[in-house]
C-alpha positions in Angstrom: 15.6 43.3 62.2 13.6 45.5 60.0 14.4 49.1 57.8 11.1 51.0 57.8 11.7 53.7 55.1 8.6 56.1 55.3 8.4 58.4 51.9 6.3 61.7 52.5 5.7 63.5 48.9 8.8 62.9 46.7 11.6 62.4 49.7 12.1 59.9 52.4 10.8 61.4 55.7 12.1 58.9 58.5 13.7 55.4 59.0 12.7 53.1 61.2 14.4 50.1 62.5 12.8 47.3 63.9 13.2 44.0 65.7 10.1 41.7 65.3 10.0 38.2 66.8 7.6 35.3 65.7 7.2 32.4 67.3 5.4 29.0 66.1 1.9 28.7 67.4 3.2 25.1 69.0 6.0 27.1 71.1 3.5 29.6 71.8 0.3 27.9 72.9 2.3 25.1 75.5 3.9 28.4 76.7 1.2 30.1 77.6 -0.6 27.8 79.0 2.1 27.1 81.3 2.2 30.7 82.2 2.6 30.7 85.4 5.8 28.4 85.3 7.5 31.8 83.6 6.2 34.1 86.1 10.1 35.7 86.8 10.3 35.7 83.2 9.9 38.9 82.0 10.8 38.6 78.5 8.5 36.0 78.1 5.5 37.5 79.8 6.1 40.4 77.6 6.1 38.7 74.6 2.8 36.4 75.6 0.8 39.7 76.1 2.0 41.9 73.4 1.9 39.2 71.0 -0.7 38.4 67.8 -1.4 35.5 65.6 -0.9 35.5 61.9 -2.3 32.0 60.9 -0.1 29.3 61.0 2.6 30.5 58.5 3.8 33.5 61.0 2.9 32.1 64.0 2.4 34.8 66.8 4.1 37.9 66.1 5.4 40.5 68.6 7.3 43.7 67.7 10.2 44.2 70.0 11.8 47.0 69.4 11.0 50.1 66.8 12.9 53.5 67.4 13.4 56.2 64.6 16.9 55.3 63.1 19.9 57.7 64.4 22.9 57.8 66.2 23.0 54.4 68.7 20.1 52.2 67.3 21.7 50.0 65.6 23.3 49.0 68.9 20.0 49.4 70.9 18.3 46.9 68.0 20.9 44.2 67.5 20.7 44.0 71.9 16.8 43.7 71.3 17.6 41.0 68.7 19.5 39.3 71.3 17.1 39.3 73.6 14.5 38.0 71.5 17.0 35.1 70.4 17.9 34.1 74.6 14.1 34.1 75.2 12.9 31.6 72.5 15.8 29.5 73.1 14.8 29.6 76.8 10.8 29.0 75.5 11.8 25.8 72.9 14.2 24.3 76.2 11.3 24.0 78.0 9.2 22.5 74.8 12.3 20.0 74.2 12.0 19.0 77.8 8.1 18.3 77.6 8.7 16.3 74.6 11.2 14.5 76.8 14.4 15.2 74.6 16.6 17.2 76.9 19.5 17.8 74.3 18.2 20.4 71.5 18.7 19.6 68.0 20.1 21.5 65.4 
């Protein structure tokens, strides 16, 4: 979750907050090219087409949520946030069991 402060002249105009997700290009590629096996997925179709790559330090990056801060967004934000975390969880089970480890590691 990210505070956008945006400054016009000598004031702040607006706050932003905003969820971004990145995922490692690893997660990312098998993923997508195993599309079609998420194709009731929504959350992760979403994030496979609104998604860029940053090199291999940030991965693929998605913005999932950005609304002008105010009354309710920090609830709004922290649900996005939990979205993002079910769908990567649901993207690196799938890895684990490709790699043939069906328990995930901490």
């Amino acid at each position: 979750m990210i505070t956008e402060t945006r400054i016009l002249d000598d004031k702040v105009s607006r706050i932003f907050i905003t969820v971004e997700v990145s995922v490692n290009p690893y997660t990312f590629e098998v993923i997508r090219d195993q599309r079609v096996l998420f194709s009731n997925d929504e959350f992760i179709q979403q994030l496979l087409d609104h998604s860029e790559y940053r090199g291999q330090n940030d991965g693929y990056v998605s913005m999932a949520f950005s609304e002008e801060y105010g009354p309710g967004v920090l609830e709004k934000a922290q649900q996005s946030v939990e979205f993002c975390k079910n769908t990567i969880i649901r993207m690196h089970q799938f890895i684990m069991k490709q790699l043939g480890n069906n328990e995930l590691k901490n």
